[in-house]
DRENTIFI-989199 format. One record per residue (C-alpha): residue in one letter; x, y, z; residue number from 1; chain. Coordinates in nm, 4 decimals, m for minus. Layout:
+--------+----------+----------+----------+-----+--------+
| residu |       c1 |       c2 |       c3 | num | chaine |
+--------+----------+----------+----------+-----+--------+
|      a |        X |        Y |        Z | NUM |      A |
...
+--------+----------+----------+----------+-----+--------+
END
This chain:
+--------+----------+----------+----------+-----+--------+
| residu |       c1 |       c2 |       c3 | num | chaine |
+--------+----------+----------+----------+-----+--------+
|      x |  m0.9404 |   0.8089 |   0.2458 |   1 |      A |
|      x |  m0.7860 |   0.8771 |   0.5834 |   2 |      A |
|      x |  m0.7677 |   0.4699 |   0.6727 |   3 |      A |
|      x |  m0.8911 |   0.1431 |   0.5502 |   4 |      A |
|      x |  m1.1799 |   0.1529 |   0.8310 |   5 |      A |
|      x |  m1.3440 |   0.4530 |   0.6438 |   6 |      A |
|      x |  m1.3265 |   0.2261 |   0.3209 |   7 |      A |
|      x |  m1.7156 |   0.1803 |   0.3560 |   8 |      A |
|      x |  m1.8140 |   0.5377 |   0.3006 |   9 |      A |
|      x |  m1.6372 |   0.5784 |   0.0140 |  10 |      A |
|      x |  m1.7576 |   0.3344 |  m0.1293 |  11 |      A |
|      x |  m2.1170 |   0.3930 |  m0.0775 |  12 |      A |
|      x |  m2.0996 |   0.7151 |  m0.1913 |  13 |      A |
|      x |  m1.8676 |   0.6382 |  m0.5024 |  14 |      A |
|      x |  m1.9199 |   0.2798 |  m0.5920 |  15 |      A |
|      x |  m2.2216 |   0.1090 |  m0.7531 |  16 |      A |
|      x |  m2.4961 |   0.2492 |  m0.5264 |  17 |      A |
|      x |  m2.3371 |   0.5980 |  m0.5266 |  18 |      A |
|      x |  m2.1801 |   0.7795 |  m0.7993 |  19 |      A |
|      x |  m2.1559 |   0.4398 |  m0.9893 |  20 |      A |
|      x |  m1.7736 |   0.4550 |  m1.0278 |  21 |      A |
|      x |  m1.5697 |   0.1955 |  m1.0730 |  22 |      A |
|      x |  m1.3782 |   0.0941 |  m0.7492 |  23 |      A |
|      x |  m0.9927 |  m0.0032 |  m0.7157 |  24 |      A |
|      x |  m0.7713 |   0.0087 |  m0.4443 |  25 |      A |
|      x |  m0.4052 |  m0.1211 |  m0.2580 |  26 |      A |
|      x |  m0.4549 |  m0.3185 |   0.0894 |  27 |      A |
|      x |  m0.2240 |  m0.4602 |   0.3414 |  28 |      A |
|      x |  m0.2750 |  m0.8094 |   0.3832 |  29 |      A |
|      x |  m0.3072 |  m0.7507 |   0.7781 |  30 |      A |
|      x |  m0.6236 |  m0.5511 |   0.6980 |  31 |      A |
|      x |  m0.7967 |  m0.7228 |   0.4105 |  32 |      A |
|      x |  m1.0430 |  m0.8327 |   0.6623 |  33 |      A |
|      x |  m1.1301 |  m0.3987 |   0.7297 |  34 |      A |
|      x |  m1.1707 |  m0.4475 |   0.2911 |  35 |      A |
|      x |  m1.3602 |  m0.7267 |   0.3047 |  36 |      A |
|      x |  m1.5924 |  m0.5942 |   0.5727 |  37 |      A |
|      x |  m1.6646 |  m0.2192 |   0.4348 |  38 |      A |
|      x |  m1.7011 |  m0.3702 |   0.0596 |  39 |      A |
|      x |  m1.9613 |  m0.6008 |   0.1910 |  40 |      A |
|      x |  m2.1046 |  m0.3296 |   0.3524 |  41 |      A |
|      x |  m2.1233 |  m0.0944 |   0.0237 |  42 |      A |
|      x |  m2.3104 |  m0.3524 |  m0.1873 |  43 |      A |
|      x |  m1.9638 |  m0.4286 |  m0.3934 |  44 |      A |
|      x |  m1.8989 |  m0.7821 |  m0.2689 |  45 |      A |
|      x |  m2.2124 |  m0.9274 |  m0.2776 |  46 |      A |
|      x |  m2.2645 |  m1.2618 |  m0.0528 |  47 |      A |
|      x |  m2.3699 |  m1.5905 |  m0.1947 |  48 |      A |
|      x |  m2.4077 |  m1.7965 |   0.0870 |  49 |      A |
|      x |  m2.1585 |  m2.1041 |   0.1183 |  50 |      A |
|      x |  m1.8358 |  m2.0117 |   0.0294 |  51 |      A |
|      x |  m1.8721 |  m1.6254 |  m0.0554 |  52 |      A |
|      x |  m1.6260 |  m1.5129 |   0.1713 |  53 |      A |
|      x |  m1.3831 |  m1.6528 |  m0.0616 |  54 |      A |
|      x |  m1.4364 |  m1.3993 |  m0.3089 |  55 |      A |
|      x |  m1.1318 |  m1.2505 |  m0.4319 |  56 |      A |
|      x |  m1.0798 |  m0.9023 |  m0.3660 |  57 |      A |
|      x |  m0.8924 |  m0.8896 |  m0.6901 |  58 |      A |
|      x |  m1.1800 |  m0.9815 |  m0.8818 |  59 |      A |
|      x |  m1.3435 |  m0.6265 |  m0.7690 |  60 |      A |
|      x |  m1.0847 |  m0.4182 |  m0.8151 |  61 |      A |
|      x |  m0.8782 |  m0.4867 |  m0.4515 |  62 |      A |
|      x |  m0.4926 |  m0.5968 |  m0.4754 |  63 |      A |
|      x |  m0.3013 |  m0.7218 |  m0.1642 |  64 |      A |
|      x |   0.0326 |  m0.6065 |  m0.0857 |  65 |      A |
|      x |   0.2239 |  m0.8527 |   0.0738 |  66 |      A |
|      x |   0.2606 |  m0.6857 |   0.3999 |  67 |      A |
|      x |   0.2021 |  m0.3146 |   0.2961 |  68 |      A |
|      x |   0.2937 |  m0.1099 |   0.0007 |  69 |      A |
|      x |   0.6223 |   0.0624 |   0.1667 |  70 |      A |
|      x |   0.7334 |  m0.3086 |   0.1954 |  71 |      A |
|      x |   0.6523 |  m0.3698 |  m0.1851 |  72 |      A |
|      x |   0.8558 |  m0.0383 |  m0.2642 |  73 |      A |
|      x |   1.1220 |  m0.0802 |  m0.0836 |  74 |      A |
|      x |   1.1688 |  m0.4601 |  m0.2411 |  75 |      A |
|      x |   1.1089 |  m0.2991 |  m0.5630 |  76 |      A |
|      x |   1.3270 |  m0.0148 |  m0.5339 |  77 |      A |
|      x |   1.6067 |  m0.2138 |  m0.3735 |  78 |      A |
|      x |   1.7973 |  m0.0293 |  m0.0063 |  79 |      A |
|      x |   2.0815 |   0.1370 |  m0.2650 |  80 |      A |
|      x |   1.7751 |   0.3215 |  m0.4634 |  81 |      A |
|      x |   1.5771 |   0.3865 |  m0.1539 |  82 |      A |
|      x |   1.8830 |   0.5164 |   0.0064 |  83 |      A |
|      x |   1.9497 |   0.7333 |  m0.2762 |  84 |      A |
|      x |   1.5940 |   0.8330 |  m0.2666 |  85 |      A |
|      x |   1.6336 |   0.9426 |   0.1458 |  86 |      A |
|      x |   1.9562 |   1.1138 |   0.0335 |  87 |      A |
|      x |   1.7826 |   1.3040 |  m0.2258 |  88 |      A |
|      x |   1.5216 |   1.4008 |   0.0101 |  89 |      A |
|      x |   1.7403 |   1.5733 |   0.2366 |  90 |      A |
|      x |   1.7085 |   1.3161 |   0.5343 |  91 |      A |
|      x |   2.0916 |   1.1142 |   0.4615 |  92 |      A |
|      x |   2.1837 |   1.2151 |   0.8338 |  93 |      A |
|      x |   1.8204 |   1.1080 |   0.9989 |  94 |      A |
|      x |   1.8412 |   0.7421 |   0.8555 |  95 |      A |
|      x |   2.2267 |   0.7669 |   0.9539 |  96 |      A |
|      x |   2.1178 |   0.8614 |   1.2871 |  97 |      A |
|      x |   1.8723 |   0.6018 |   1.3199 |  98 |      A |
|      x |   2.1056 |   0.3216 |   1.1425 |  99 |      A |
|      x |   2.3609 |   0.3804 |   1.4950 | 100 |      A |
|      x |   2.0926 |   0.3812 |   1.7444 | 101 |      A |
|      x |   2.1870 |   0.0666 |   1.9307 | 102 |      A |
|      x |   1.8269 |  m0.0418 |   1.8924 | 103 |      A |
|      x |   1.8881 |  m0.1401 |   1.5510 | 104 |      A |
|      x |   2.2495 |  m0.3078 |   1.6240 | 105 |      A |
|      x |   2.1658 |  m0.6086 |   1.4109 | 106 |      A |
|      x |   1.8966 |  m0.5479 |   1.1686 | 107 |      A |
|      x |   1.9179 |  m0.5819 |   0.8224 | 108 |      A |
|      x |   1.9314 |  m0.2799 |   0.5787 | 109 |      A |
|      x |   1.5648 |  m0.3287 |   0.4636 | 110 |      A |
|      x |   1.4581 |  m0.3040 |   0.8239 | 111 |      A |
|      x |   1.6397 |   0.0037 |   0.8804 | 112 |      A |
|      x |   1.4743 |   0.1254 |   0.5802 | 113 |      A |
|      x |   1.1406 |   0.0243 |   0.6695 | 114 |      A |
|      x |   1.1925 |   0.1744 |   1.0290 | 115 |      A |
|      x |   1.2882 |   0.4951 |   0.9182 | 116 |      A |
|      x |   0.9628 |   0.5252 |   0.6530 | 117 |      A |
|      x |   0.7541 |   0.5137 |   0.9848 | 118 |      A |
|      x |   0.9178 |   0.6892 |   1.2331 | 119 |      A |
|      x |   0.7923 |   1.0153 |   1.1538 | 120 |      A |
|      x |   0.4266 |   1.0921 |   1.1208 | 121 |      A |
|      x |   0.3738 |   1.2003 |   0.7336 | 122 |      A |
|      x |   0.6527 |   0.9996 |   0.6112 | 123 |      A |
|      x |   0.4958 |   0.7098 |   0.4424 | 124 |      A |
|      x |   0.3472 |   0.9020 |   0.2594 | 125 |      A |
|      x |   0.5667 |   1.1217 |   0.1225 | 126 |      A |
|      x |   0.7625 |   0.8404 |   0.0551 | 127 |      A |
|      x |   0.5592 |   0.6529 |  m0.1159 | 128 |      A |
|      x |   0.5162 |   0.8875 |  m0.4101 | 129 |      A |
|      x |   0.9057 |   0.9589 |  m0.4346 | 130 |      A |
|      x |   0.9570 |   0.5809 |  m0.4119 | 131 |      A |
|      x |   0.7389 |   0.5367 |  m0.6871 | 132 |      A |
|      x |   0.8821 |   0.8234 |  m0.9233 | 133 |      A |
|      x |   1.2335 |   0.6311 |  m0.8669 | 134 |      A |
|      x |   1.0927 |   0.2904 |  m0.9414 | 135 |      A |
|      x |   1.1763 |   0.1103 |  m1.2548 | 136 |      A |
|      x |   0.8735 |   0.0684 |  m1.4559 | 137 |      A |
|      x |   0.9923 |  m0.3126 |  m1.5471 | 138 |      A |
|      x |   1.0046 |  m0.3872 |  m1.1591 | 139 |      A |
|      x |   0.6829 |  m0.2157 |  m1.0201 | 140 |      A |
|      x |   0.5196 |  m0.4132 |  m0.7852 | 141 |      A |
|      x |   0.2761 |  m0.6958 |  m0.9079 | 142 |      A |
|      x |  m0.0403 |  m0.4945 |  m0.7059 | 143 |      A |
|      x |   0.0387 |  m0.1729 |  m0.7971 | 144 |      A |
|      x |   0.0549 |  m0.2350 |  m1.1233 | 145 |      A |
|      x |  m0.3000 |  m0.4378 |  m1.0894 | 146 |      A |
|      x |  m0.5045 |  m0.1820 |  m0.9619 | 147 |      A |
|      x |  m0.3683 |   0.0788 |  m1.2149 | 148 |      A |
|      x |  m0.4116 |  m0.2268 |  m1.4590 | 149 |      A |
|      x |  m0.7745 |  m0.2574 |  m1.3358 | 150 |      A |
|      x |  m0.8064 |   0.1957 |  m1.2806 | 151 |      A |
|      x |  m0.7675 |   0.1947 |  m1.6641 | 152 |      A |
|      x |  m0.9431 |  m0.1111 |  m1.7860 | 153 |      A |
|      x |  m1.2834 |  m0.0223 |  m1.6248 | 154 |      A |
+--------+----------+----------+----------+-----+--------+
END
């Protein structure tokens, strides 16, 4: 989609007053209010007056990550998987270097982790999918496996 802030177009021109597809998606909780906003805008949360903007995004398809799906991986995976993962991926010696920068001197392994997954533009993403192709099926994350839940269901 190329950000959460263009979530608005495409879902006017693919949700219920578009193409009439069914819509589901991942959020970070920092920018549900970005969901929230664009879905209202495409006619897919509809407001009721008092209390509407306590719809849950769930109910329409929308699943929160806790802080943002690289987080939820890297949980899920665990740091010796992602590690292996990195190592895999050719980049053992660029989290190494990063691990010894004396910026880091005192973080935990996940944050190391998590630092080195956005450090580089393109990262995250690529990431992402080889995160999820080492992930054990029995410890996906709870919204990743609700949208795809909610992607087949509909």
């Amino acid at each position: 989609m190329g950000g959460i802030t263009n979530l608005r177009s495409h879902a006017l021109r693919d949700g219920p007053h578009g193409r009439g597809l069914a819509l589901a998606g991942l959020y970070d909780v920092p920018e549900e209010h970005h969901v929230r906003r664009g879905l209202l805008a495409a006619g897919v949360l509809v407001t009721g007056g008092v209390g509407s903007a306590d719809i849950e995004l769930a109910e329409v398809g929308f699943h929160a990550c806790d802080r943002d799906l690289e987080d939820e991986l890297l949980r899920a995976v665990g740091p010796d998987g992602a590690q292996a993962v990195i190592e895999a991926a050719g980049e053992a010696t660029s989290l190494r270097l990063l691990a010894q920068m004396p910026s880091q001197r005192g973080w935990t392994r996940e944050e190391v982790l998590r630092r080195f997954l956005t450090s580089q533009s393109g990262r995250k993403a690529r990431y992402a999918s080889l995160l999820v192709e080492a992930l054990d099926l029995d410890r996906a994350p709870r919204p990743l496996v609700a949208v795809l839940e909610d992607a087949v269901g509909r």
